[in-house]
PDB file of N, CA, C, O and CB in Angstrom:
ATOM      1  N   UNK A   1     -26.654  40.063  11.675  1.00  0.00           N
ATOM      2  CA  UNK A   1     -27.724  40.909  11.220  1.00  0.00           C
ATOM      3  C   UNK A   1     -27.418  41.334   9.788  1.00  0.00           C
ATOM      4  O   UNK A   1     -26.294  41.589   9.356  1.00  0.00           O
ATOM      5  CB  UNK A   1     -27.904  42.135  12.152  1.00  0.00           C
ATOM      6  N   UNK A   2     -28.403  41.372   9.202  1.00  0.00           N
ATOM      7  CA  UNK A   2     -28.029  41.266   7.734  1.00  0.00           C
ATOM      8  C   UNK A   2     -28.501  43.515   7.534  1.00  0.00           C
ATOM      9  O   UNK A   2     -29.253  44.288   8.127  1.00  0.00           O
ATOM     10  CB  UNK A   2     -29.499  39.542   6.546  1.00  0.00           C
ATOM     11  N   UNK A   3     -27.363  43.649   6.215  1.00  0.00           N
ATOM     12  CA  UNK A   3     -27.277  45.359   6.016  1.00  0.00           C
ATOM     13  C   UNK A   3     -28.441  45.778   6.049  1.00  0.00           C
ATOM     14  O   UNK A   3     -28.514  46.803   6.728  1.00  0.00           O
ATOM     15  CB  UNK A   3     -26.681  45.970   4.705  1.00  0.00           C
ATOM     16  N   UNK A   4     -29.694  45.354   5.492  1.00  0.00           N
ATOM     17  CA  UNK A   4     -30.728  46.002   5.709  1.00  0.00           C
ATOM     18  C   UNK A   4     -31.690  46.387   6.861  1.00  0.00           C
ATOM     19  O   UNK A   4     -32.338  47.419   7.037  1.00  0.00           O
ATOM     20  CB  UNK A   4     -31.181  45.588   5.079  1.00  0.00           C
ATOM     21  N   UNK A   5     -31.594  45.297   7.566  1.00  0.00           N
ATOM     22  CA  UNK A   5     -31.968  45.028   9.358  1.00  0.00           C
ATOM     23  C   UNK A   5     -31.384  45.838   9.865  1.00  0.00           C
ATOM     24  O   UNK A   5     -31.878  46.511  10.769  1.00  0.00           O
ATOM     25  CB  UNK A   5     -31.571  43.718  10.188  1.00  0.00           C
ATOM     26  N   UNK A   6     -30.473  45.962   9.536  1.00  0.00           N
ATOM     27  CA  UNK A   6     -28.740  47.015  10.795  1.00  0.00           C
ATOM     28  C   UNK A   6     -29.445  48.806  10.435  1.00  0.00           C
ATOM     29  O   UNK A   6     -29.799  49.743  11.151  1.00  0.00           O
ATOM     30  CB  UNK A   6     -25.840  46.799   9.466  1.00  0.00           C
ATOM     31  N   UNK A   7     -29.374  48.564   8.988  1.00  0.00           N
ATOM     32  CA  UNK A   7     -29.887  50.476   8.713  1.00  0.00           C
ATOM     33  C   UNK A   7     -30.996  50.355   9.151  1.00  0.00           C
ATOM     34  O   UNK A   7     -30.891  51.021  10.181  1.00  0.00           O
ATOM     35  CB  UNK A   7     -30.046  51.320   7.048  1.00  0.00           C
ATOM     36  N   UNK A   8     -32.635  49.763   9.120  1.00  0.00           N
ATOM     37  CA  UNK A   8     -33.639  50.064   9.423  1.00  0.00           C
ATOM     38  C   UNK A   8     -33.411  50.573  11.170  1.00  0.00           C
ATOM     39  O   UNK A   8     -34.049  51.457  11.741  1.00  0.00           O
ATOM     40  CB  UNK A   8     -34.549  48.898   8.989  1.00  0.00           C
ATOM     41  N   UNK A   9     -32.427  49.801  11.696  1.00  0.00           N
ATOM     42  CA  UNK A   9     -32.628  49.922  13.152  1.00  0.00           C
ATOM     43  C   UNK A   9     -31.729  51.201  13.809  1.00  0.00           C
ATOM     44  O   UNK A   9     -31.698  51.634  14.961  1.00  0.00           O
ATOM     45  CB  UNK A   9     -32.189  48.460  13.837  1.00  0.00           C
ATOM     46  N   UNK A  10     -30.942  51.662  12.459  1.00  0.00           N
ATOM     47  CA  UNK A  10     -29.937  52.735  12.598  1.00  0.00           C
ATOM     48  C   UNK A  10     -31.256  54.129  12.516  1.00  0.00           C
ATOM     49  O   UNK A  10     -31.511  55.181  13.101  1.00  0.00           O
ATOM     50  CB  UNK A  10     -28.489  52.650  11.080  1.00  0.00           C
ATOM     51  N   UNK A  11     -31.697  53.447  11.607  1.00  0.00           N
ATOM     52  CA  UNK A  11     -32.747  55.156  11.158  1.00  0.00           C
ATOM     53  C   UNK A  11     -33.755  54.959  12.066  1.00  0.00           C
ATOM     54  O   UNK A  11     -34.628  55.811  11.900  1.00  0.00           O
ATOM     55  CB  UNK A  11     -33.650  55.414   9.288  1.00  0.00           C
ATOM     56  N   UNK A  12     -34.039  54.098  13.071  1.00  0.00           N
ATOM     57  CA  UNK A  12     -35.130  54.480  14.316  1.00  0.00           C
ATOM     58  C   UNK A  12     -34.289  55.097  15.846  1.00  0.00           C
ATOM     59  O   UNK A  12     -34.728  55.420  16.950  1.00  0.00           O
ATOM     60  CB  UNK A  12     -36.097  52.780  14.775  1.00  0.00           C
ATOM     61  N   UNK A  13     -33.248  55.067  15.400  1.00  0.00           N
ATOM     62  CA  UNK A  13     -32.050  55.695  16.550  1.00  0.00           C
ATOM     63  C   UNK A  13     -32.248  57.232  16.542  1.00  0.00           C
ATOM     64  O   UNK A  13     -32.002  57.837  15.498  1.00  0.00           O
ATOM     65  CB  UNK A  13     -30.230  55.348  16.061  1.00  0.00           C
ATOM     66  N   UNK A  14     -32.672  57.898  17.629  1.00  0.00           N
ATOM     67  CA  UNK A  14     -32.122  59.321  18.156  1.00  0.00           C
ATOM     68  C   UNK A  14     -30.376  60.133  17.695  1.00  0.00           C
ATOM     69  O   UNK A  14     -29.306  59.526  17.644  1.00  0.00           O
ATOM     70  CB  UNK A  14     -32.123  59.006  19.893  1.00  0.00           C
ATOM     71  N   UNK A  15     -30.466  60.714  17.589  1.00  0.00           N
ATOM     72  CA  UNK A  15     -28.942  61.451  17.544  1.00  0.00           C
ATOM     73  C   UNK A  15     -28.301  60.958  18.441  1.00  0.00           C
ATOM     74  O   UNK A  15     -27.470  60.299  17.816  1.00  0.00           O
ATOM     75  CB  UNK A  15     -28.795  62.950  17.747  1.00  0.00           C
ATOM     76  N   UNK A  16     -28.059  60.781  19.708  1.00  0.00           N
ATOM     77  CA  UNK A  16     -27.828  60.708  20.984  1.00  0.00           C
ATOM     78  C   UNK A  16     -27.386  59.167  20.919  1.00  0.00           C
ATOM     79  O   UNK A  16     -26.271  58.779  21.266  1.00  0.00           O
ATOM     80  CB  UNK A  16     -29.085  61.162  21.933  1.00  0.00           C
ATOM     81  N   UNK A  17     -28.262  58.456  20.499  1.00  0.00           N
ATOM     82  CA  UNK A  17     -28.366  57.296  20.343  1.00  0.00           C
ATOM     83  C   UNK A  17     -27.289  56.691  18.830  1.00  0.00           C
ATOM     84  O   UNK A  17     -27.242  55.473  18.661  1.00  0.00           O
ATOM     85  CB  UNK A  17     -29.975  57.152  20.309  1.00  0.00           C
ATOM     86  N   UNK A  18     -26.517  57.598  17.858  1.00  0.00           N
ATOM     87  CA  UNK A  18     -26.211  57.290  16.784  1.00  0.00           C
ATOM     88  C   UNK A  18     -24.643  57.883  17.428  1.00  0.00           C
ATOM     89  O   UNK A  18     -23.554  57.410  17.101  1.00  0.00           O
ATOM     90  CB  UNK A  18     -27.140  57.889  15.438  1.00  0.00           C
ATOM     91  N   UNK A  19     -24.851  59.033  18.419  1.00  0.00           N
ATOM     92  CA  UNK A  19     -23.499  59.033  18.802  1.00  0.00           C
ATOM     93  C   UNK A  19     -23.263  57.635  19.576  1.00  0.00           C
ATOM     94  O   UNK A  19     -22.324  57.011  19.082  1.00  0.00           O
ATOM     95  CB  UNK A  19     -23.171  60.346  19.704  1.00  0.00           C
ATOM     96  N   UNK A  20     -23.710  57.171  20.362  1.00  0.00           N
ATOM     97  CA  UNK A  20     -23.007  55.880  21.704  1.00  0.00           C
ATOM     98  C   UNK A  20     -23.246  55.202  20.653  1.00  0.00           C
ATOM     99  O   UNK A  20     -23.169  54.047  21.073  1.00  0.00           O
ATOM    100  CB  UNK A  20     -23.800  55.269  23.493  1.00  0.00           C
ATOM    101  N   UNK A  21     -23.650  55.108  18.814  1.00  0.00           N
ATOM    102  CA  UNK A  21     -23.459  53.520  18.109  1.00  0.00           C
ATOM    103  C   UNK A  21     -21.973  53.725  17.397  1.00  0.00           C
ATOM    104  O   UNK A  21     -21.109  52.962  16.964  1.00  0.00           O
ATOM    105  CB  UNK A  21     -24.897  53.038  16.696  1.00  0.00           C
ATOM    106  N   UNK A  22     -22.136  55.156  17.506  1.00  0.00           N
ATOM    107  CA  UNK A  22     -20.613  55.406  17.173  1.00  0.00           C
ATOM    108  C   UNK A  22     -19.385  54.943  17.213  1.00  0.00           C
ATOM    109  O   UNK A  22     -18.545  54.402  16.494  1.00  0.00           O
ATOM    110  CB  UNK A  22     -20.327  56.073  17.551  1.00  0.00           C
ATOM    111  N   UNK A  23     -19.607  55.470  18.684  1.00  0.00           N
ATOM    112  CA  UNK A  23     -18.366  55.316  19.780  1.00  0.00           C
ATOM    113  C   UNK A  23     -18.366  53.560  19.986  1.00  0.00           C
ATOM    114  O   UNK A  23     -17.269  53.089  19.687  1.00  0.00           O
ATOM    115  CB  UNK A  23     -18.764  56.328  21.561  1.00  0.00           C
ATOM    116  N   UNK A  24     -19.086  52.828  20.303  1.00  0.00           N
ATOM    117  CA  UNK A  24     -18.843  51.727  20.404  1.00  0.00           C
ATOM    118  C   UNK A  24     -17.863  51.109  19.320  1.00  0.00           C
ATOM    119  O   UNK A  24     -16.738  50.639  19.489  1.00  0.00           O
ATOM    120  CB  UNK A  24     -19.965  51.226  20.507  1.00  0.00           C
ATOM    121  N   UNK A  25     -18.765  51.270  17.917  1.00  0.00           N
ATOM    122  CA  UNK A  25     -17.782  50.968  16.479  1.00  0.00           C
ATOM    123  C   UNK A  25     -16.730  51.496  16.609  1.00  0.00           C
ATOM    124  O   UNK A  25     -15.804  50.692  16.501  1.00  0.00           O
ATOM    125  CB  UNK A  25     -18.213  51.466  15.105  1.00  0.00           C
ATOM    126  N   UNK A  26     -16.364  52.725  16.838  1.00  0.00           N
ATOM    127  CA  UNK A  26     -14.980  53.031  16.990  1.00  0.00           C
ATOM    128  C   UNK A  26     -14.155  52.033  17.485  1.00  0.00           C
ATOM    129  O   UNK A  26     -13.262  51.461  16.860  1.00  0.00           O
ATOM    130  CB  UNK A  26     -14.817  54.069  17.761  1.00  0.00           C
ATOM    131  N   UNK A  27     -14.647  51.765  19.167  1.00  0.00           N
ATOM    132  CA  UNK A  27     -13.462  50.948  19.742  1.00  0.00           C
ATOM    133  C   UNK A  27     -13.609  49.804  19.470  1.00  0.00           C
ATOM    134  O   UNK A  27     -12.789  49.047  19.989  1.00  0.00           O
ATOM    135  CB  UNK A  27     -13.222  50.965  21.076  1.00  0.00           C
ATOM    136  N   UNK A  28     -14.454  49.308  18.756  1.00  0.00           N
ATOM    137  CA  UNK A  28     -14.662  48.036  18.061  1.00  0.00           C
ATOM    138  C   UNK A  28     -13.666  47.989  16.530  1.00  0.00           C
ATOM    139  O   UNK A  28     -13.619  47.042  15.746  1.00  0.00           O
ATOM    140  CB  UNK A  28     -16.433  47.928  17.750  1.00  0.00           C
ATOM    141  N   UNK A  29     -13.052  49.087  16.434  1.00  0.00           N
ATOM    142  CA  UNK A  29     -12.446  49.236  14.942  1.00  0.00           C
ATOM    143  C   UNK A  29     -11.530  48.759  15.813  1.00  0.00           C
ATOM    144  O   UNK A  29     -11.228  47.565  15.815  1.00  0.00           O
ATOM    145  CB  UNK A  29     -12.257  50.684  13.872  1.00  0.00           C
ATOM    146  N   UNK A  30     -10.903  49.784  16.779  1.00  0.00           N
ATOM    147  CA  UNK A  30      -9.616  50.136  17.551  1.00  0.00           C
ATOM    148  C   UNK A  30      -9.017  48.640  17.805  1.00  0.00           C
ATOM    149  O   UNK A  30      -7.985  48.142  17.357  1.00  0.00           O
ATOM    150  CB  UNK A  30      -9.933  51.065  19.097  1.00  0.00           C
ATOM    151  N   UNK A  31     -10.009  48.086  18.676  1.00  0.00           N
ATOM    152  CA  UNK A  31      -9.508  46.762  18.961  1.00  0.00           C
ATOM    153  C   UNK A  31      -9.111  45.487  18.027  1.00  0.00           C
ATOM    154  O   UNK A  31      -8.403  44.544  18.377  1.00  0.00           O
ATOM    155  CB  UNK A  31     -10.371  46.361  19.694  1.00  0.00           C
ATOM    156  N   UNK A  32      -9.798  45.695  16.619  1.00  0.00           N
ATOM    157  CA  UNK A  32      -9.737  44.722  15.815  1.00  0.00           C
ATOM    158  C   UNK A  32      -8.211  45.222  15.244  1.00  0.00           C
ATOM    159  O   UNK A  32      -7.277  44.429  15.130  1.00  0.00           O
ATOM    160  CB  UNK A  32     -11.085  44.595  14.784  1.00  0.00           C
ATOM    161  N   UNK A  33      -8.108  46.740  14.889  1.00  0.00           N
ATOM    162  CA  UNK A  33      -6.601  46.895  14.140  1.00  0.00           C
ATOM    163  C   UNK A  33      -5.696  46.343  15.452  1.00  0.00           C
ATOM    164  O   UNK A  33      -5.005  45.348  15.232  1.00  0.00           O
ATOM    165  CB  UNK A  33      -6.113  48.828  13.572  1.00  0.00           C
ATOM    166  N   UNK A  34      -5.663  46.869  16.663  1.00  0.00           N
ATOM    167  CA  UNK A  34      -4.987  45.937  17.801  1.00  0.00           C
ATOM    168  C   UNK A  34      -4.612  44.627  17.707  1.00  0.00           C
ATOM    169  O   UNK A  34      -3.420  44.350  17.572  1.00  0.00           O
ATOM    170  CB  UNK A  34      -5.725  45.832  18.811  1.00  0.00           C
ATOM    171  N   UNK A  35      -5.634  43.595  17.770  1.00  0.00           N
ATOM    172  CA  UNK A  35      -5.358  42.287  17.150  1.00  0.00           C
ATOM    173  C   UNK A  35      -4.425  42.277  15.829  1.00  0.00           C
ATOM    174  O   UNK A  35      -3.368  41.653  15.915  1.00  0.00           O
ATOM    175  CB  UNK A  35      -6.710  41.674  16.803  1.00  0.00           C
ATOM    176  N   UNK A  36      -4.701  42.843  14.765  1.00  0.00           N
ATOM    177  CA  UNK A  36      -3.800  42.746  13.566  1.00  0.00           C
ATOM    178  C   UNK A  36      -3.149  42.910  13.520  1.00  0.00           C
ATOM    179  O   UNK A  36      -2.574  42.168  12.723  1.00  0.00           O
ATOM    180  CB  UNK A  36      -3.758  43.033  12.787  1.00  0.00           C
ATOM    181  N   UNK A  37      -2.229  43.973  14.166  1.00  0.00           N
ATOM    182  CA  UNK A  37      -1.092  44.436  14.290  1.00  0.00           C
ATOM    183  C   UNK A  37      -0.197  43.034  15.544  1.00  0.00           C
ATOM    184  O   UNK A  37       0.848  42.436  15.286  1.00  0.00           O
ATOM    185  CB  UNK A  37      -1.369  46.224  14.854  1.00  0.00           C
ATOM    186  N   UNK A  38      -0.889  42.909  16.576  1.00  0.00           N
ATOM    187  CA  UNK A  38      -0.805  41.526  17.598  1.00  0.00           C
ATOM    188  C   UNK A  38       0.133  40.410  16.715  1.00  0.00           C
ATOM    189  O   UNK A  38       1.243  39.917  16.916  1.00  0.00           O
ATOM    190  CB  UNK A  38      -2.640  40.743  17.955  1.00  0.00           C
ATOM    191  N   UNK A  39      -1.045  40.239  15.461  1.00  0.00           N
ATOM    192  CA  UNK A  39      -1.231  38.891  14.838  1.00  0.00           C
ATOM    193  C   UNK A  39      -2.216  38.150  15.565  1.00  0.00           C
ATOM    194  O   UNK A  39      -2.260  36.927  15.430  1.00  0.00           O
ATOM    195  CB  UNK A  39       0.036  38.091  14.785  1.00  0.00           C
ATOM    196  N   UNK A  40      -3.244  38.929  16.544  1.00  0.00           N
ATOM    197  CA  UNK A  40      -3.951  37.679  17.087  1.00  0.00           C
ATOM    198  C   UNK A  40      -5.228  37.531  16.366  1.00  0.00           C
ATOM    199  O   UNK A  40      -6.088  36.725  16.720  1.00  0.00           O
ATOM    200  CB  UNK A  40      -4.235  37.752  18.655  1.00  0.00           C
ATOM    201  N   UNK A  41      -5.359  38.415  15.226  1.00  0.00           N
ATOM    202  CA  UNK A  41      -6.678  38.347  14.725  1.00  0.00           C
ATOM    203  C   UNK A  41      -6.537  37.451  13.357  1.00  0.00           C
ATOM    204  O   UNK A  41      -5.625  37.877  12.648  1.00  0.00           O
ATOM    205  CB  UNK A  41      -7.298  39.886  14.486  1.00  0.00           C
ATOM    206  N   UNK A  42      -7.405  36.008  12.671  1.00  0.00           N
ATOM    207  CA  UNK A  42      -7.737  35.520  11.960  1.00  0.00           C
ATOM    208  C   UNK A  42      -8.197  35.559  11.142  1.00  0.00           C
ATOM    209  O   UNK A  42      -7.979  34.784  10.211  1.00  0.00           O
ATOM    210  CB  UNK A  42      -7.925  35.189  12.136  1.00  0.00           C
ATOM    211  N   UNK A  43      -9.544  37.033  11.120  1.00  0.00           N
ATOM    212  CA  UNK A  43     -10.448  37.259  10.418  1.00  0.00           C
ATOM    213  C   UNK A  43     -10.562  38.717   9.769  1.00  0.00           C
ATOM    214  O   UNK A  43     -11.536  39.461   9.880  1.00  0.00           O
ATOM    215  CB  UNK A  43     -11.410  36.894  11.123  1.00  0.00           C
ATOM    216  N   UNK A  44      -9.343  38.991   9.049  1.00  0.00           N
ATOM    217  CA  UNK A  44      -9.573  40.180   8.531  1.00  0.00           C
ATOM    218  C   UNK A  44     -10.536  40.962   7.890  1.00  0.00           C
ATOM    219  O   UNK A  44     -10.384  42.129   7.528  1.00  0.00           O
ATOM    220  CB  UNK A  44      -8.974  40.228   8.020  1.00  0.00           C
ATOM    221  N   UNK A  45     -11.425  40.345   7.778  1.00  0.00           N
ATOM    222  CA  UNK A  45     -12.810  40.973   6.855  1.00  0.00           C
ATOM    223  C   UNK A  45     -13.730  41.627   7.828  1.00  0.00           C
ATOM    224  O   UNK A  45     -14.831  42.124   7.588  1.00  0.00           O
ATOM    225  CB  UNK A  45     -13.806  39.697   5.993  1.00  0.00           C
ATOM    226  N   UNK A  46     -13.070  41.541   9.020  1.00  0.00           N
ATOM    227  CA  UNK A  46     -13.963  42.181  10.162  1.00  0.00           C
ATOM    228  C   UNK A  46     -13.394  43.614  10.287  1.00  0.00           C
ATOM    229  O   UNK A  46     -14.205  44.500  10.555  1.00  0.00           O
ATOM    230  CB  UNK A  46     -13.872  41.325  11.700  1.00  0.00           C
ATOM    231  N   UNK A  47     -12.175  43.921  10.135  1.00  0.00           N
ATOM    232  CA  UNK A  47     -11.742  45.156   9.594  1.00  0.00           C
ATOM    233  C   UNK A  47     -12.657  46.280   9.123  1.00  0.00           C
ATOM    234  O   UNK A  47     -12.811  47.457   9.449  1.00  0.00           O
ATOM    235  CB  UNK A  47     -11.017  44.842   8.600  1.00  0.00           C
ATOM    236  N   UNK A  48     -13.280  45.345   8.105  1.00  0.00           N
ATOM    237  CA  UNK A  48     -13.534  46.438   6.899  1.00  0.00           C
ATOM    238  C   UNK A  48     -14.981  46.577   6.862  1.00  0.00           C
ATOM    239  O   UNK A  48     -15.535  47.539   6.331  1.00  0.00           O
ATOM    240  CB  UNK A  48     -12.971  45.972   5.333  1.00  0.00           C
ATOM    241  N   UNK A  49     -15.812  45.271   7.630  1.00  0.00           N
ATOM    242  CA  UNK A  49     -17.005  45.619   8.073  1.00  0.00           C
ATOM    243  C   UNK A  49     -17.291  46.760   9.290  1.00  0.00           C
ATOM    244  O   UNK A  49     -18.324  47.358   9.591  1.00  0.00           O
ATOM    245  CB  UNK A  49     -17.481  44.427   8.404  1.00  0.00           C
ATOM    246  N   UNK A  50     -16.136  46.795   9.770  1.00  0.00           N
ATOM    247  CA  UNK A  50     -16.504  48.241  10.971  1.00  0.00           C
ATOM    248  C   UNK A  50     -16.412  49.361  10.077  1.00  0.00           C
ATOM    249  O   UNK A  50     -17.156  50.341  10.109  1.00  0.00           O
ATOM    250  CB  UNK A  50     -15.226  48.583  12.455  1.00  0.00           C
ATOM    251  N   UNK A  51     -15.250  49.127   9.098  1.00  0.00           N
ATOM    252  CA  UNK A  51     -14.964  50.471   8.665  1.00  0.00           C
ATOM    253  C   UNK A  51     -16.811  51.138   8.237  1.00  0.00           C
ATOM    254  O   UNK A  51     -17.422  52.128   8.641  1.00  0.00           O
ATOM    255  CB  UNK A  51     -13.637  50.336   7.093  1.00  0.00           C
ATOM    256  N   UNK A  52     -17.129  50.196   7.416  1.00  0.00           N
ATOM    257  CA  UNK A  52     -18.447  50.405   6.869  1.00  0.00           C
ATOM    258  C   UNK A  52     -20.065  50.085   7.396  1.00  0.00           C
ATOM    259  O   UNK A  52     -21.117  50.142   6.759  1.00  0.00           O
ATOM    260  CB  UNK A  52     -18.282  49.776   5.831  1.00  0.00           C
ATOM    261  N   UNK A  53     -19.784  49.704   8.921  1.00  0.00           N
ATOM    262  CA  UNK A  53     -20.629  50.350   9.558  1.00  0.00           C
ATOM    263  C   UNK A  53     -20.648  51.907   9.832  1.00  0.00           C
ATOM    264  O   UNK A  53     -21.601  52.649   9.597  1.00  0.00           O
ATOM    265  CB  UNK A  53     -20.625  49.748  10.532  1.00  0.00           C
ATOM    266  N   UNK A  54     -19.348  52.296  10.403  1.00  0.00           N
ATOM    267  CA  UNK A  54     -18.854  53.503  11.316  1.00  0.00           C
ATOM    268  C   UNK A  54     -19.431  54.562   9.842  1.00  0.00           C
ATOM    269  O   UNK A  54     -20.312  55.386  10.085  1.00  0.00           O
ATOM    270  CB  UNK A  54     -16.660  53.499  11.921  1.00  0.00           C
ATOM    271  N   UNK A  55     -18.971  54.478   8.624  1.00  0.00           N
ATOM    272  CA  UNK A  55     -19.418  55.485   7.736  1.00  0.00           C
ATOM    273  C   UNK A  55     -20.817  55.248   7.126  1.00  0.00           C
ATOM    274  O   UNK A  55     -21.275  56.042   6.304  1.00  0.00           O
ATOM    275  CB  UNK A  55     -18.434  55.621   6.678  1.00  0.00           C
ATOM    276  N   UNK A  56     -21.639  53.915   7.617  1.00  0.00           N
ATOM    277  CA  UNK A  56     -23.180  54.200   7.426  1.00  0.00           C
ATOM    278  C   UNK A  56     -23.840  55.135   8.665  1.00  0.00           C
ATOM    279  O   UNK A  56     -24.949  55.664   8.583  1.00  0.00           O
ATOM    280  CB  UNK A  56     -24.009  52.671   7.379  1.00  0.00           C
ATOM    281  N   UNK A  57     -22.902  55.241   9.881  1.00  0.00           N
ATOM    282  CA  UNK A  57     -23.833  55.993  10.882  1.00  0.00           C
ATOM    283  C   UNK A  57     -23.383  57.173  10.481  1.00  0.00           C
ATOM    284  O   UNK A  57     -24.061  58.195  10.588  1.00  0.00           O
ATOM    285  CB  UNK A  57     -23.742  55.738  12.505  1.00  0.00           C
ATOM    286  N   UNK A  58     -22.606  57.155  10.153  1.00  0.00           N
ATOM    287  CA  UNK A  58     -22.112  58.547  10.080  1.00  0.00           C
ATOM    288  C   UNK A  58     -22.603  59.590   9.107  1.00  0.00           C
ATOM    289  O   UNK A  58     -22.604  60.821   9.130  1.00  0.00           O
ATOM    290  CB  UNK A  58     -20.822  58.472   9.866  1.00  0.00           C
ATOM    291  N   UNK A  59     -23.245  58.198   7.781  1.00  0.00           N
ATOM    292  CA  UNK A  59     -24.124  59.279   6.777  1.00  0.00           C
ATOM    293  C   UNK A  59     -25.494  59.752   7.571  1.00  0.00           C
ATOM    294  O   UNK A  59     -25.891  60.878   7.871  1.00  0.00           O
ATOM    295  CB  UNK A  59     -24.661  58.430   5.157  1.00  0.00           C
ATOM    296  N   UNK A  60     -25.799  59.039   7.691  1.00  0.00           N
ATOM    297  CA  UNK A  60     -27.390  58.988   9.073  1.00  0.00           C
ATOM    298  C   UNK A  60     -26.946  60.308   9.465  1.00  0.00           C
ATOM    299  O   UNK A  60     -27.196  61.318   8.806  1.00  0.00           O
ATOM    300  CB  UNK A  60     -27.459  57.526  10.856  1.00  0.00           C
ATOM    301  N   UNK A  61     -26.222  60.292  10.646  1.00  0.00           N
ATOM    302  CA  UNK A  61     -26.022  61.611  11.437  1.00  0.00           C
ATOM    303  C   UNK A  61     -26.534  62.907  10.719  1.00  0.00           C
ATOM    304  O   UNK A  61     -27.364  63.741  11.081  1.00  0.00           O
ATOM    305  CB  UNK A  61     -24.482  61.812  11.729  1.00  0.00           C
ATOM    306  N   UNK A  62     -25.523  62.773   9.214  1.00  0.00           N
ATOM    307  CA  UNK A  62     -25.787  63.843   8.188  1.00  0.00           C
ATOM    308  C   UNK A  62     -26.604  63.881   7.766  1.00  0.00           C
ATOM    309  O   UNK A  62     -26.799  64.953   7.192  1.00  0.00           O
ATOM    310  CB  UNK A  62     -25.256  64.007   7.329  1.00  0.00           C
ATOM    311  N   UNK A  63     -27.307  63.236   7.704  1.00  0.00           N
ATOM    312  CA  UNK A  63     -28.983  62.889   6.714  1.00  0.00           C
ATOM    313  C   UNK A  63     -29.688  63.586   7.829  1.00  0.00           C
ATOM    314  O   UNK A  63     -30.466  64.422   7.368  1.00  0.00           O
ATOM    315  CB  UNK A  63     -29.730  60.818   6.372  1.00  0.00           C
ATOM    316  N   UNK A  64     -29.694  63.530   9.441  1.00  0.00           N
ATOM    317  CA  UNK A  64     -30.397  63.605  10.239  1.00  0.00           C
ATOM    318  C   UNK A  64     -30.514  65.399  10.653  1.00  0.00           C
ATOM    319  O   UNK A  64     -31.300  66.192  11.172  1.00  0.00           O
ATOM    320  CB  UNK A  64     -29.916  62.563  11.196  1.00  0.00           C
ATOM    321  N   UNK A  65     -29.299  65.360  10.090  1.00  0.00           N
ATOM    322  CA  UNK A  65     -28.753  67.240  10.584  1.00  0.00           C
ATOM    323  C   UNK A  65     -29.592  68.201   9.905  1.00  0.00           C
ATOM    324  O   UNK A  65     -30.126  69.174  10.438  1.00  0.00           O
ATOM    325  CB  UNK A  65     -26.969  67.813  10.005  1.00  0.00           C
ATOM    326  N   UNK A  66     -29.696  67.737   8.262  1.00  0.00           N
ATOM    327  CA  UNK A  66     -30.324  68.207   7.143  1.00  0.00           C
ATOM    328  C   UNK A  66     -31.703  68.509   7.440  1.00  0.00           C
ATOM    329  O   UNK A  66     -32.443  68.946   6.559  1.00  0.00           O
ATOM    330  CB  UNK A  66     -30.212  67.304   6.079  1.00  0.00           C
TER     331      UNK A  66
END
């Protein structure tokens, strides 16, 4: 899904709904540093795409609070 598709579908999400996209990314971070640390992961650039999902929902949230 390309960045612009991903936010349009982030900003039709509920609060409720931006926490469980949260939490998923989280353990989707969790597990990828797991692998790295392993050595079983190949694709380090997946790293850094969670990182920067997890802090686009997270501006949302704040945008949403406001």
């Amino acid at each position: 899904m390309k960045a612009q598709e991903y936010l349009k579908s982030l900003r039709a999400k509920s609060a409720n709904e931006l926490k469980e996209e949260l939490v998923a990314l989280r353990k989707e971070q969790f597990n990828l540093r797991m692998q790295k640390a392993t050595g079983q992961q190949n694709q380090s650039h997946l790293i850094t795409i969670a990182r920067k999902k997890v802090a686009q929902v997270k501006t949302l949230m704040r945008q949403q609070v406001k």
